[in-house]
C-alpha positions in Angstrom: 3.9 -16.0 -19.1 2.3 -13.2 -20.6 -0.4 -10.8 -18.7 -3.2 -10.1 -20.9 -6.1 -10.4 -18.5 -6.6 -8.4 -15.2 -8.9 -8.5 -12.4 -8.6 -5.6 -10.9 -10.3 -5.6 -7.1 -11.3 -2.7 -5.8 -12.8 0.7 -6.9 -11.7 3.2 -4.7 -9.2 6.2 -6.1 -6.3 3.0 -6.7 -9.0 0.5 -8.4 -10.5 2.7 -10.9 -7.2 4.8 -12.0 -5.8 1.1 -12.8 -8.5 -0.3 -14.0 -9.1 2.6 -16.3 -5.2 2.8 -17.2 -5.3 -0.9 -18.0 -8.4 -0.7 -20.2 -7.3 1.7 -22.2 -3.8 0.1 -22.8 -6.0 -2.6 -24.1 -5.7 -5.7 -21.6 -8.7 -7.6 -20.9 -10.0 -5.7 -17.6 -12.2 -6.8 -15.4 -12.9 -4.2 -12.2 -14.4 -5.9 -9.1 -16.1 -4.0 -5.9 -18.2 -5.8 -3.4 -20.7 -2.4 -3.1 -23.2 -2.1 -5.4 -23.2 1.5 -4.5 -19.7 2.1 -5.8 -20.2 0.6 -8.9 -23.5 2.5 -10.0 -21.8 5.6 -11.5 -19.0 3.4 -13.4 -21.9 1.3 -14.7 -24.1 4.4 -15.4 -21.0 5.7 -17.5 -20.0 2.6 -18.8 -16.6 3.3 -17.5 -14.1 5.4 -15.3 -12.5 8.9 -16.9 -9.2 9.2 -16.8 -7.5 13.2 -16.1 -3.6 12.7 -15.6 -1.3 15.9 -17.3 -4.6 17.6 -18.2 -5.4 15.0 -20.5 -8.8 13.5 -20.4 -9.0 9.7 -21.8 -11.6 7.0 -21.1 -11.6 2.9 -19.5 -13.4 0.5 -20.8 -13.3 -2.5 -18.6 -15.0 -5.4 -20.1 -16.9 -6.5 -16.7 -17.7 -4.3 -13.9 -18.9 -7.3 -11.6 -19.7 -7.4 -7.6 -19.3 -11.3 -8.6 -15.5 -11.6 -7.4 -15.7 -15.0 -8.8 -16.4 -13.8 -12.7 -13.7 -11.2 -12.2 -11.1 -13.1 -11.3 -12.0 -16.1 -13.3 -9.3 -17.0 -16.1 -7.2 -13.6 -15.2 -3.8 -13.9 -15.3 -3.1 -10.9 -12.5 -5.3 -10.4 -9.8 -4.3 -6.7 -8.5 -5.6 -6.3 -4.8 -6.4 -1.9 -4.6 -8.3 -2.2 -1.6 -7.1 -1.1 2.2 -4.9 -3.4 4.2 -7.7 -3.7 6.5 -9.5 -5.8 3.8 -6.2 -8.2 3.1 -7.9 -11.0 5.0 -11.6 -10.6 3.4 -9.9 -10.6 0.1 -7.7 -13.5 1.1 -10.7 -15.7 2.5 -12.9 -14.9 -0.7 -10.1 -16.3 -2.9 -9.1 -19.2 -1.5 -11.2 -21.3 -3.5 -11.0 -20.0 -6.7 -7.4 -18.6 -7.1 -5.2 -21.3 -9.2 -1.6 -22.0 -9.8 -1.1 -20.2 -12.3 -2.2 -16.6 -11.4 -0.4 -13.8 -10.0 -1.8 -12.4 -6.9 -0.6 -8.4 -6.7 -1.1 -6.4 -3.6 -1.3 -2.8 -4.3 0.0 -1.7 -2.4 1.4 -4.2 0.3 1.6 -1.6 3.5 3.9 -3.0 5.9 3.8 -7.2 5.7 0.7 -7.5 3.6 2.1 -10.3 1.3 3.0 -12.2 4.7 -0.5 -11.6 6.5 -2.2 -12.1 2.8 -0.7 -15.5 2.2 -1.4 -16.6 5.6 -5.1 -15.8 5.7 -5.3 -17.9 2.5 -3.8 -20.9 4.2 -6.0 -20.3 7.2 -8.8 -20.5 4.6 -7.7 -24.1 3.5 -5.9 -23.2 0.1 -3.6 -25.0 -1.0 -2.5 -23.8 -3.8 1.1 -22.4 -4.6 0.1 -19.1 -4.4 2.8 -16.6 -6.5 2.3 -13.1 -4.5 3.8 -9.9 -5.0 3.8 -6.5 -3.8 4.2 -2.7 -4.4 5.8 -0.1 -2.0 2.8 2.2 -2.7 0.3 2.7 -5.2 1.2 2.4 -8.7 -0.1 6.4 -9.0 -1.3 9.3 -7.0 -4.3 9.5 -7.5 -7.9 10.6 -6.1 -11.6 10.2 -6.8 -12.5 13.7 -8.9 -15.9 12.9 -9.1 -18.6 10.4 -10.4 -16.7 8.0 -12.0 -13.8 10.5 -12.8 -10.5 9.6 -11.2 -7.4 11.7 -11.5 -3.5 10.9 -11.4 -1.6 13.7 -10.3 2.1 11.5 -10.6 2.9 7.7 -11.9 4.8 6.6 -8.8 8.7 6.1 -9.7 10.7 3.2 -9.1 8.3 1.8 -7.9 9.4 -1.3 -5.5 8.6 -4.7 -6.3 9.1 -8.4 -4.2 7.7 -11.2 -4.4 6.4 -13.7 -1.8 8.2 -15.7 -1.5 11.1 -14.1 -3.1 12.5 -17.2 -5.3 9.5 -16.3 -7.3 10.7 -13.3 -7.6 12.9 -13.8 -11.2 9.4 -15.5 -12.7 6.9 -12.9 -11.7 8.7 -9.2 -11.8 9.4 -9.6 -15.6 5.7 -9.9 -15.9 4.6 -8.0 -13.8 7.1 -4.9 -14.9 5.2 -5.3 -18.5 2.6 -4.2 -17.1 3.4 -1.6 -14.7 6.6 -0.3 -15.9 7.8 2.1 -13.4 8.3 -1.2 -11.3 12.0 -2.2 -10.1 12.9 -5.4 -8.3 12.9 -5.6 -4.3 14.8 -8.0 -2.4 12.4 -9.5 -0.5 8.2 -8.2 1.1 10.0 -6.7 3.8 12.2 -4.7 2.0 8.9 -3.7 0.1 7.0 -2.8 3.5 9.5 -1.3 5.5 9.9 1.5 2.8 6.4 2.3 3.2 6.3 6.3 3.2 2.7 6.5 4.3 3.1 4.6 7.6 6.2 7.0 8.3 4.8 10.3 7.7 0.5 9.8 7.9 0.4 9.0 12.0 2.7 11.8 12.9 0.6 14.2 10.9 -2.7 13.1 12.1 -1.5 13.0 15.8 0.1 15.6 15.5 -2.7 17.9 14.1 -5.7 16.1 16.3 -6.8 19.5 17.8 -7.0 21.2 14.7 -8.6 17.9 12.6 -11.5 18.0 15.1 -12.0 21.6 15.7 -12.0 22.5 11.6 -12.9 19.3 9.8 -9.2 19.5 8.1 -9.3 22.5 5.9 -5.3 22.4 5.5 -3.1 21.3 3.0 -1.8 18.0 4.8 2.2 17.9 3.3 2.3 21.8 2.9 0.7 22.7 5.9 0.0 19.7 8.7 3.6 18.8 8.5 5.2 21.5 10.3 8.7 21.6 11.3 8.0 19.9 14.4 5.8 16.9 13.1 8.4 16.8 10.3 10.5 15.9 13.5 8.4 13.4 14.7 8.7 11.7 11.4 11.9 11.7 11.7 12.0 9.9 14.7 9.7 7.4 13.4 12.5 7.1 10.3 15.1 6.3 12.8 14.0 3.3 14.2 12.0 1.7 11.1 16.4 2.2 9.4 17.0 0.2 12.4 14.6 -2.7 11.7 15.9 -2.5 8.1 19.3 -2.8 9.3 19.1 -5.7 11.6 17.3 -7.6 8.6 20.3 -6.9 5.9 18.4 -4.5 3.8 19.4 -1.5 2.2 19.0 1.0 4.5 17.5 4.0 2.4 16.0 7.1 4.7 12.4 8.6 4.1 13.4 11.2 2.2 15.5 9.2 -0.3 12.3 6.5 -0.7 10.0 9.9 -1.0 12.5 11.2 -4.0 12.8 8.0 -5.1 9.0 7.7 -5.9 9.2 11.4 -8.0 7.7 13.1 -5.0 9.9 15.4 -4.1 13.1 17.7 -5.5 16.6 17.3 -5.5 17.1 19.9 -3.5 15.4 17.7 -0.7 17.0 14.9 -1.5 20.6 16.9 -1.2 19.4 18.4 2.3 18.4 15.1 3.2 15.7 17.4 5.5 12.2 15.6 6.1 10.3 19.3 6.2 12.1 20.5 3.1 11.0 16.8 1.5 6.9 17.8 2.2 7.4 21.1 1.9 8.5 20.5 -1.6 6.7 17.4 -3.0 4.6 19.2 -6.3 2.2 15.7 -6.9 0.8 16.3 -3.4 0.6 19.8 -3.0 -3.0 20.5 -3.3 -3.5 17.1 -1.3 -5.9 17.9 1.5 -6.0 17.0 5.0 -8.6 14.4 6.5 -11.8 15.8 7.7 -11.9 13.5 10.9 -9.6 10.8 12.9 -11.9 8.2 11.3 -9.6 7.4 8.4 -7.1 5.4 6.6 -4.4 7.6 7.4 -4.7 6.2 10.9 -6.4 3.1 11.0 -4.6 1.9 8.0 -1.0 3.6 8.4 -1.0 3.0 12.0 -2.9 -0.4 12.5 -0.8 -1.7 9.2 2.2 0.1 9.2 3.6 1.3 12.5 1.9 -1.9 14.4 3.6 -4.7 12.5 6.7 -2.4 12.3 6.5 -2.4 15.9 5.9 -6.1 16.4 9.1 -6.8 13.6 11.3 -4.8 15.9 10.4 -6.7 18.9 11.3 -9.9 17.1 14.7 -8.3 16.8 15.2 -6.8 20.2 14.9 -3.4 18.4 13.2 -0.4 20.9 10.8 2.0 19.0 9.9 4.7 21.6 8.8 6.9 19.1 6.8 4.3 16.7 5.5 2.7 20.2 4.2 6.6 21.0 2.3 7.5 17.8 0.4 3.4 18.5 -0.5 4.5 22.0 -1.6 7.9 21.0 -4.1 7.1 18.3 -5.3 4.4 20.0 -6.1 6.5 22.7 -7.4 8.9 20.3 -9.7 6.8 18.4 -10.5 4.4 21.0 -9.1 1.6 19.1 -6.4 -0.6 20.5 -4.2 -0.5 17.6 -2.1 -3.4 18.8 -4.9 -5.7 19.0 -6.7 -5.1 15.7 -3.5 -4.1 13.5 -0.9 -6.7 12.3 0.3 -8.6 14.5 3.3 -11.2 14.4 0.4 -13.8 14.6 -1.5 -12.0 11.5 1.7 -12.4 9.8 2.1 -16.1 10.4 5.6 -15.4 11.8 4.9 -15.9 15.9 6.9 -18.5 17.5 9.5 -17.5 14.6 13.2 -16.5 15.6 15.2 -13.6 13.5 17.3 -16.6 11.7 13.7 -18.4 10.5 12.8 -15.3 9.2 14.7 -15.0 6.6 14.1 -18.5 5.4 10.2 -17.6 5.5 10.6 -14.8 3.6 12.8 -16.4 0.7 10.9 -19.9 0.4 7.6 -19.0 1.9 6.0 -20.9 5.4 6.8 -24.3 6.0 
């Protein structure tokens, strides 16, 4: 199969530097948002501008829609750049129009999107075979620099790719590497969400720096300055017992800081030192990354409700303790007055409670029963 035509859902800092990338690479584009609001300046412009290396270029798509169904219609990818808090919106929207032939592309994934994504569209009654996939991260770094303006400070590096479930794997990477080529193969979704960098460093740092958050609206440099020695700690600790999950499950067992170096975000210095505050400290594509002005904010509701909580929940399916990861939940929780275990992903979000360790790996290779 051949990718020509992309629906690309989502116009937030992810949907329009894709969207724009893909336009002006000349595939049939087609950029979805369900807010009118969001869409006005891309309509007013007739596209999104594209800064990445000081270079200014400009996307095209050919329909910027709040009609999910004309976007998606006759695309060959469907590429999901919205928050893992809208995985099951986006999942019960599609059910009736996705067919057999289309890829479905979370990105990215977070920690067991592809599982929790698939499983909301059964939920939903679909039926069809649905061939899923997943990135580690974002394709780029990227962030809104004004009305319709997006820039990319880094194209993400090897960037990890599974598929769900993974025996469609060898039909939909090939693909799916032609048209995001700094993608490599993953084993499996898992291997995929357990490398995800944001859920092990975001939580610590926005714990970590509450006081300051509220008291100054952020005003710091979040890798260069909110991860401090001792929050590069607690990051460390989180690393430690998300290696443990991977263990247990057979998967490579790569730490944060080789993932992070892995991705072109940080040196080889790092990398050698194998030292989470020398990673920060020295990753260039983030350095003028700012911290959050308030608690209220992906980094936490996303990284923790989406990443640390199904970590949390794999581990106790694999008699694995997570002190620290268990911590940072309780923590923002009680920060934010959210009960992160009940509104994150759970084992039952996933479509994996009831399962035992050995029906995992069958889920995760053939898809649910």
């Amino acid at each position: 199969m051949s990718i020509t035509k992309v629906a690309v859902l989502g116009a937030g800092n992810g949907g329009c530097a894709t969207a724009a990338d893909l336009a002006i690479r000349g595939f049939d584009t087609r950029l979805y948002s369900r807010s009118e609001k969001t869409l006005a300046p891309l309509l007013a412009r007739g596209g999104v501008e594209l800064v990445e290396g000081g270079r200014e270029s400009f996307g095209r798509p050919r329909l910027t829609t709040t009609a999910l169904e004309e976007a998606v219609a006759g695309a060959d990818l469907i590429t999901i750049a919205a928050p893992a808090v809208a995985h099951a919106f986006m999942a019960r929207s599609l059910a009736p129009l996705l067919t057999e032939d289309q890829i479905v592309h979370l990105n990215p994934g977070q920690t067991g999107g592809s599982l929790h994504f698939v499983h909301e569209l059964r939920r939903a009654g679909c039926r069809v075979p649905v061939r899923c996939c997943e990135t580690v991260t974002l394709t780029c770094i990227c962030r809104m620099a004004g009305a319709a303006r997006v820039e990319v400070y880094r194209r993400t590096a090897n960037l990890g790719c599974a598929a769900f479930p993974a025996a469609h794997g060898p039909e939909i990477l090939p693909d799916m590497t032609a048209v995001f080529a700094n993608i490599v193969p993953a084993r499996n979704v898992l291997e995929t969400g357990l490398s995800n960098i944001n859920a092990i460093m975001h939580p610590a740092g926005m714990v970590g720096n509450a006081g300051w958050i509220e008291q100054h609206g952020g005003a710091m440099l979040f890798y260069r300055e909110a991860l401090s020695p001792s929050v590069a700690r607690m990051i460390e600790g989180v690393d430690r017992e998300r290696l443990a999950i991977v263990r247990a499950l057979g998967l490579p067992p790569r730490t944060f800081v080789e993932i992070f170096h892995a991705a072109g975000l940080t040196s080889d210095a790092a990398l050698a030192s194998g030292d989470v505050y020398q990673a920060t400290q020295e990753s260039e594509p983030n350095k003028t990354i700012v911290s959050p002005t308030t608690h209220d904010h992906r980094y936490v509701h996303e990284d923790v409700g989406y990443g640390l909580v199904p970590m949390a929940e794999l581990a106790a399916l694999l008699g694995i303790d997570t002190p620290v990861i268990d911590a940072l939940i309780t923590l923002a929780s009680e920060m934010n007055r959210v009960d992160y275990r009940h509104t994150g992903l759970t084992l039952a979000d996933m479509g994996l409670e009831g399962t035992s360790p050995a029906d995992l790996q069958a889920i995760l290779d053939t898809g649910f029963p």
